[in-house]
N, C-alpha and C positions, 0 to 999 in steps of 0.2 A: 504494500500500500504506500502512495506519494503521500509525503506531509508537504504542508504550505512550504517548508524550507525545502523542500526538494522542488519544489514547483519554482519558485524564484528564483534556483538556481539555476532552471533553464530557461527562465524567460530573459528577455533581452533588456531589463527595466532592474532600477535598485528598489527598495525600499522604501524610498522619498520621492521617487518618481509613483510608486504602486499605492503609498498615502495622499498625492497630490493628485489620481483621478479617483481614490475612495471619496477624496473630499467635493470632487469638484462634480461627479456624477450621485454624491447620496449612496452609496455602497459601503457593503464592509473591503474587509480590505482580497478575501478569496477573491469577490465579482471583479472587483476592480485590476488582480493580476489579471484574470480570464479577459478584461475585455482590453488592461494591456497590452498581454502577449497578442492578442487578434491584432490588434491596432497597429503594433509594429511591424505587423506581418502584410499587411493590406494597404493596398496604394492610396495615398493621402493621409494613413493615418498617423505617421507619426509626428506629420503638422497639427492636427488634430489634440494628441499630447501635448505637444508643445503650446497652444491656446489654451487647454485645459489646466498647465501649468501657469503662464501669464494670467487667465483670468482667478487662479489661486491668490496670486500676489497682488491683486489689484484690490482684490476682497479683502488681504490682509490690509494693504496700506489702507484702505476705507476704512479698517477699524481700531488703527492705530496699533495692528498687532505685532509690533517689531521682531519679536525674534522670531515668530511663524514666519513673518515675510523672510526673513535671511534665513532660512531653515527651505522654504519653497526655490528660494533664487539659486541657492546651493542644488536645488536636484532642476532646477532648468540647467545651470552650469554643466554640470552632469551629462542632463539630456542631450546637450548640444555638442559636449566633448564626446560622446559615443555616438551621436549619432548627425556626424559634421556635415552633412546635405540640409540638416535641419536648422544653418545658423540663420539669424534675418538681420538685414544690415540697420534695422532701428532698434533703440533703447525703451529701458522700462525707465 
């Protein structure tokens, strides 16, 4: 039988990236690896992530939640260093 840490281990996503579409779709954090691993695997989706992360940080900054936002920007950083098709040339 997989447990969750065997599942992360082969999806293509950290931790911080699989808390920031739990947070941002309403999920625990299982649905959220399942509809990760899809998303990286399927055309468009890992821009899709990457929005899903930005509009994490935008929620944080609207509610003053500093270290969640640096806690989210850290797994876009992330996002963007593994997966480098995904950079956009504008800032948060």
């Amino acid at each position: 039988m997989l447990t969750y840490e065997d599942c992360l281990e082969l999806c293509e996503l950290n931790q911080n990236e699989i808390d920031a579409i739990a947070e941002h779709e309403h999920i625990d954090r299982l649905q959220a690896l399942a509809v990760g691993d899809h998303l990286v695997h399927c055309r468009g989706g890992e821009t899709k992530i990457r929005k899903m992360i930005i509009d994490d940080i935008r929620h944080a900054q609207r509610h003053g939640d500093r270290s969640h936002e640096v806690r989210l920007r850290q797994a876009l950083g992330h996002f963007i260093k593994t997966h480098p098709h995904q950079r956009s040339p504008g800032r948060l």
